[in-house]
C-alpha positions in Angstrom: 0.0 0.0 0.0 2.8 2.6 1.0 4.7 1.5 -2.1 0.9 2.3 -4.2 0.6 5.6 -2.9 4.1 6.9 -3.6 3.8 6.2 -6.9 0.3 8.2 -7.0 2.4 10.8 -5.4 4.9 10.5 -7.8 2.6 11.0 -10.6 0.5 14.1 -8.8 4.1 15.4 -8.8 4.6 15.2 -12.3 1.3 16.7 -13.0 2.3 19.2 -11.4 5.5 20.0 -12.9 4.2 19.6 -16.2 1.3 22.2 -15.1 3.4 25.0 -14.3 6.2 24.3 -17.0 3.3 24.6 -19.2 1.8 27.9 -17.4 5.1 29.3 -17.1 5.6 28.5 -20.8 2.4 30.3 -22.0 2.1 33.5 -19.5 6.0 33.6 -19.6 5.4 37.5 -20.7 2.4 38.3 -18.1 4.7 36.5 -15.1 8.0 38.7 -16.5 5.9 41.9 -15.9 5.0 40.5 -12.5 7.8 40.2 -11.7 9.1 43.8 -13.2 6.2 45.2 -10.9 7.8 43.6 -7.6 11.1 44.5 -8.5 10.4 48.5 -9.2 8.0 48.2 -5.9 10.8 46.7 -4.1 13.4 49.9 -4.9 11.3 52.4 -5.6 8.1 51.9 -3.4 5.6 52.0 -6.4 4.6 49.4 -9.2 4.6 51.8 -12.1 7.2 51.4 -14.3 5.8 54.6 -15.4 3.2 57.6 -15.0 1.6 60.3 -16.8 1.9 63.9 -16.0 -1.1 66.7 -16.2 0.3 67.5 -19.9 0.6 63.3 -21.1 3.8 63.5 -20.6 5.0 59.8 -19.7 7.6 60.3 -16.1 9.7 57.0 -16.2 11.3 56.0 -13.0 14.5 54.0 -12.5 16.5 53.1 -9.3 19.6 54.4 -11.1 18.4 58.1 -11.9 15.0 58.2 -10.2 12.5 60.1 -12.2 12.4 61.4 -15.9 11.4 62.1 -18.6 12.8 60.2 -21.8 12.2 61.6 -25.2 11.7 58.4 -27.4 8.3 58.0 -24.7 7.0 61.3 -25.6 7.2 60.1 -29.2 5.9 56.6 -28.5 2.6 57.9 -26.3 2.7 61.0 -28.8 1.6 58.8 -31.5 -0.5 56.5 -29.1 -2.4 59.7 -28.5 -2.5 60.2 -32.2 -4.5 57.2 -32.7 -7.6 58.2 -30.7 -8.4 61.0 -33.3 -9.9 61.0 -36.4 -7.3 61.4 -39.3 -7.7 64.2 -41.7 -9.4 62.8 -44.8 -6.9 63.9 -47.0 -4.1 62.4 -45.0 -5.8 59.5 -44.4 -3.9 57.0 -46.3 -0.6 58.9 -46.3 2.5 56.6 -45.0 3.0 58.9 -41.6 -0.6 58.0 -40.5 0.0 54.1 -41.4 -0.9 51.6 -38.6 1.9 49.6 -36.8 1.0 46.6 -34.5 4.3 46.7 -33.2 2.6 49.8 -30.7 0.2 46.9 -29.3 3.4 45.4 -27.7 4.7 47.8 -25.2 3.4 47.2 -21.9 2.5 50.4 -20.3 -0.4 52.0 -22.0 -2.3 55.5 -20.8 -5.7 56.3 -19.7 -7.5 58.1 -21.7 -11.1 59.8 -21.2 -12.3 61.5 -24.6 -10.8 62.1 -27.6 -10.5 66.3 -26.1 -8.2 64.9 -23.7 -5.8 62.5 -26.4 -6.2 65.4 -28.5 -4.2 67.4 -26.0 -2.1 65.0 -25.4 -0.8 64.7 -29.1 -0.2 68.4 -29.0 1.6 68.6 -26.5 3.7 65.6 -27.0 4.8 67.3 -30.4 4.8 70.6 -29.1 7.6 68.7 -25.9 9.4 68.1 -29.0 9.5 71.4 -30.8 10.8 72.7 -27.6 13.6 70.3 -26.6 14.7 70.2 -30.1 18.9 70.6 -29.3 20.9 72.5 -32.2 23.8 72.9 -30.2 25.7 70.5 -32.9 24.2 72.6 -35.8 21.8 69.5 -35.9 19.0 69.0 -34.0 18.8 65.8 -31.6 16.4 65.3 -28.6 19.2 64.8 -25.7 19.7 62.3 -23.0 20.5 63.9 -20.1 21.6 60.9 -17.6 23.8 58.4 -18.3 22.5 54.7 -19.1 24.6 51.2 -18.7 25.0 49.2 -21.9 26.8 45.6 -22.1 28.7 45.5 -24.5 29.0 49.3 -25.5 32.3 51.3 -25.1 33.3 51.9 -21.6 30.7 50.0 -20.0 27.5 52.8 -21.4 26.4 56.0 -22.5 27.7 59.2 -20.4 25.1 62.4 -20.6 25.0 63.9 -23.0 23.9 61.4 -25.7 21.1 61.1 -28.2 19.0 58.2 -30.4 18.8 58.0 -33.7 15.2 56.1 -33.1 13.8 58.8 -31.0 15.2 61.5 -33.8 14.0 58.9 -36.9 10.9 58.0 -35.1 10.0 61.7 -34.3 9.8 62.6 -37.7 5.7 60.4 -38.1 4.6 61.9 -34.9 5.7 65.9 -36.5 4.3 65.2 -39.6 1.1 63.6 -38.1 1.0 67.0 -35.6 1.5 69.4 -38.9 -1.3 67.4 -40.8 -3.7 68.0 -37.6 -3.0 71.3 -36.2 -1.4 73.2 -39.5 1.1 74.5 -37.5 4.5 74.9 -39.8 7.3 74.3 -36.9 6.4 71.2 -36.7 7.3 70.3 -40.3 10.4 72.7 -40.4 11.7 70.3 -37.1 10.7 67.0 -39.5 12.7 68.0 -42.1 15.4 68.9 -39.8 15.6 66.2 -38.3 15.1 64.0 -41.8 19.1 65.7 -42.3 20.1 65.1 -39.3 19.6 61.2 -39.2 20.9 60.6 -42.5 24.1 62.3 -41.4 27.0 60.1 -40.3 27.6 60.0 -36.7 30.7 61.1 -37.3 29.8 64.5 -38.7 27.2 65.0 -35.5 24.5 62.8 -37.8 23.0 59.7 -36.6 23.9 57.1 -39.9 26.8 54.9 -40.0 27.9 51.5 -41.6 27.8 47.9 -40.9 29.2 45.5 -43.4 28.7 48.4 -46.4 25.2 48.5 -44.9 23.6 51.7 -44.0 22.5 52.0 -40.5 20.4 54.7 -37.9 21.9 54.1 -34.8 19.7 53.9 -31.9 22.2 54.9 -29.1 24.9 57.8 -29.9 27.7 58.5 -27.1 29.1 60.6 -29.3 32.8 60.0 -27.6 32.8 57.1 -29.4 33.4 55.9 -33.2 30.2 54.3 -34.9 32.0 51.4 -35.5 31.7 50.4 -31.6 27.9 51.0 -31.5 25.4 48.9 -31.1 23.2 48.6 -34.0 19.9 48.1 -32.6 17.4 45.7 -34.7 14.0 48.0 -33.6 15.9 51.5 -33.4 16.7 50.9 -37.2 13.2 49.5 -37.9 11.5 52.7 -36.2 13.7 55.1 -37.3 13.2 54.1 -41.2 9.8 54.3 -40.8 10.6 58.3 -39.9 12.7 58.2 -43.4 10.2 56.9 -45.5 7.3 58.8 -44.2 9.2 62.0 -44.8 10.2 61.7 -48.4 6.4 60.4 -48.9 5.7 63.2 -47.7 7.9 65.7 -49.3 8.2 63.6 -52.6 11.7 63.1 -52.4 12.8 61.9 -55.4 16.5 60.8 -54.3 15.2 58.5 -51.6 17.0 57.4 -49.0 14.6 54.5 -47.4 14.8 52.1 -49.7 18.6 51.3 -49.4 18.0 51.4 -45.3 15.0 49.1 -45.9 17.7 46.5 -48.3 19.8 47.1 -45.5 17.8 45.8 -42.4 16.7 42.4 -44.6 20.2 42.2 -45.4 21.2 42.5 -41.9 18.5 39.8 -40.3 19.8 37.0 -40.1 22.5 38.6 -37.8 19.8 39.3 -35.4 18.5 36.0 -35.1 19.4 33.1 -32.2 18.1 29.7 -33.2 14.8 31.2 -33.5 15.3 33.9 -30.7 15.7 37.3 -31.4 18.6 39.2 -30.4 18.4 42.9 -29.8 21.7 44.2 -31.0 24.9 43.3 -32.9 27.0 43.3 -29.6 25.5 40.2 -28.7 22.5 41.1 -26.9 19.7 38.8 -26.8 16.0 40.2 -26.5 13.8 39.7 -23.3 10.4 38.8 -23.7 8.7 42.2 -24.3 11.2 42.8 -26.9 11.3 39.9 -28.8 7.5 40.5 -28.8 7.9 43.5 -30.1 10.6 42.3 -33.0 8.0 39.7 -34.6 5.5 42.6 -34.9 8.0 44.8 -36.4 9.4 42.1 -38.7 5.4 41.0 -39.3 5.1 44.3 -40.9 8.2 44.6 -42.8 7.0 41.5 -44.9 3.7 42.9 -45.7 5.3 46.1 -46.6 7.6 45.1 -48.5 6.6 42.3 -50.0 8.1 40.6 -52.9 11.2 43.0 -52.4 12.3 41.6 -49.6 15.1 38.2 -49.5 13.6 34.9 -49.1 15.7 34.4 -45.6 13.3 37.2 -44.0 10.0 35.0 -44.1 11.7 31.2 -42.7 13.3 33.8 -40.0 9.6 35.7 -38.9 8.3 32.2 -39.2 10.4 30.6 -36.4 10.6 34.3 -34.5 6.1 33.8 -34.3 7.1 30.3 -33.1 9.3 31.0 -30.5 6.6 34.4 -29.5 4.0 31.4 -28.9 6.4 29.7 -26.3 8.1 32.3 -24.7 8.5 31.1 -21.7 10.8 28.0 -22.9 12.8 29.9 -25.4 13.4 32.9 -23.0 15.2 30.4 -20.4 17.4 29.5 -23.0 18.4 32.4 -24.8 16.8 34.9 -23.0 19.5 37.7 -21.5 21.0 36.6 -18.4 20.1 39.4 -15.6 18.5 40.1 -13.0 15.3 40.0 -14.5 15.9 36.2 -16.1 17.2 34.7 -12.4 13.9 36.0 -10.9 11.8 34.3 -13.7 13.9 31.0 -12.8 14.0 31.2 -9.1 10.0 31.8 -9.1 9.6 28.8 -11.7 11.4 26.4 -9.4 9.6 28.0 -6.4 6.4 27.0 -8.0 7.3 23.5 -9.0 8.4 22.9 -5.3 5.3 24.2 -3.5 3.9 20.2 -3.1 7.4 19.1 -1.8 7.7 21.8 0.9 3.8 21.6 1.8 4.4 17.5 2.0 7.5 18.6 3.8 5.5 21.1 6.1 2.5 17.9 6.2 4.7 15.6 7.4 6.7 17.5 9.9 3.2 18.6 11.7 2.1 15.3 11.7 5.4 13.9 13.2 5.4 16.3 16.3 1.3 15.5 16.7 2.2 11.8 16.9 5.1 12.4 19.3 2.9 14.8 21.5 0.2 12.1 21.3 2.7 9.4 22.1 4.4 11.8 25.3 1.0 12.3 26.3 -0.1 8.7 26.6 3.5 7.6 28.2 2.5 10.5 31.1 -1.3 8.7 31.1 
């Protein structure tokens, strides 16, 4: 009989396991922003990973620099706000105002009341812009005014100042987008500014350098550094071409620039890719969850966008990237990055498998000292 029921137990066990591998497989991404929540409560005493000021204005906080504000979030939630509104009919179709599912990924999204109030909010999110627009350098660049660690990157990280050629590249839809609504010219005097200033080399105070002949927007610029050691970020090249091609749409640019970025990034993609994984950079950084998320939607689009200009690599690599997006939680403990943030996901998944043992453990220990209080009771009988 005892040999019976351990190998019932032996079998609830497994159940067990092969519940939670399976949970922790599946809600991988919901249980890695759980445990982001305890972490930022833990240091800083709140779960937000970020707030929204009376203006819109999204106030990140990190344990490093506290509380700011960083300028690729004004243009993110700038164009979430954008969304709300009705688009002008005659822009309606135009490239600026085109959808991206890749903004259904980040994991922090805004209230919003009436379309007044995300109507606002896109004003003032371009208008942020207008008026932290830096021309110190003779080009303009929306600074970084704290420093930020980086594996991988010269000397450890970025030192204030530094700028993005993302937020710069990515800048340019939510301007064009703000000139369309409000008819206000600066805001299309600081798109095409900033159309130069991306497409200069990093070298000259630009944002563009090269990788393997390849043309590439770089996402983070220390500019004490040569471009060479940079990181070349997969989505900051994505975003900030988008910026590229929406401006020349726009202005009819004849001697276009976004098509050899967009030959580029296919050209570049298999680079980026980990058995399936996505990486985030050239430097050897692989993607968290959120990110990786956030690659298939960007690479999902890519192939509809460009489709039957693109190389034949780009369609096997989205397919196994979707894969791997379905089971996150199996291909994140294998090539996920190694932090803080990837031992907490594997301390809690073997915390969670254990919780029969220790309450058996617990069970057993109670029922022990019962019996021997029973047995010193009787022996005092």
């Amino acid at each position: 009989m005892n040999r019976i029921n351990k190998y019932i137990s032996f079998l609830a066990f497994l159940v067990w396991v092969l519940v939670v591998v399976f949970t922790f497989n599946v809600f991988a991404y919901e249980i890695f922003e759980f445990n982001s929540k305890v972490r930022v409560f833990a240091t800083t005493g709140s779960v937000e990973h970020r707030i929204f000021n009376s203006d819109g204005l999204p106030v990140s906080t990190s344990p490093r620099i506290g509380p700011f504000i960083s300028p690729f979030y004004v243009v993110h939630y700038g164009l979430y706000y954008s969304n709300y509104l009705i688009r002008p009919i005659e822009h309606a179709n135009a490239t600026h105002w085109r959808d991206d599912s890749s903004m259904d990924e980040w994991n922090v999204k805004p209230h919003i009341n009436n379309t007044k109030e995300a109507e606002r909010y896109f004003y003032n999110s371009a208008d942020w812009l207008y008026k932290n627009a830096d021309y110190q350098s003779g080009l303009p660049h929306f600074i970084y005014k704290f420093n930020w660690p980086y594996k991988g990157y010269p000397s450890g990280g970025l030192e204030a100042p530094w700028w993005s050629g993302l937020t710069d590249g990515y800048a340019i839809i939510l301007l064009l987008r703000a000139y369309d609504y409000f008819k206000e010219e600066k805001f299309l005097v600081l798109a095409g500014d900033l159309y130069k200033s991306v497409l200069t080399k990093v070298e000259d105070g630009g944002s563009l350098s090269f990788i393997k002949g390849q043309p590439w927007i770089e996402e983070y610029i220390d500019p004490r550094f040569k471009s060479e050691n940079m990181a070349y970020v997969f989505n900051g090249m994505v975003y900030a071409t988008y910026g590229i091609e929406a401006y020349e749409n726009f202005s009819k640019i004849s001697n276009r620039k976004s098509e050899s970025l967009y030959r580029a990034i296919f050209n570049m993609l298999p680079f980026f890719d980990r058995n399936g994984w996505s990486d985030y950079d050239l430097l050897g950084n692989s993607n968290n969850i959120k990110y990786h998320k956030i690659h298939v939607a960007l690479l999902g689009d890519l192939l509809k966008r460009k489709n039957g200009k693109i190389k034949e690599d780009a369609a096997s690599i989205a397919m196994r990237w979707r894969w791997t997006a379905q089971n996150p939680g199996v291909y994140y403990l294998l090539y996920g990055p190694r932090g803080v943030a990837y031992y907490h996901f594997v301390v809690l998944l073997f915390a969670v498998i254990n919780i029969p043992a220790l309450l058996y453990v617990i069970i057993s220990y109670r029922s022990k000292r019962n019996d021997e209080i029973m047995a010193d009771y009787s022996n005092r009988g």
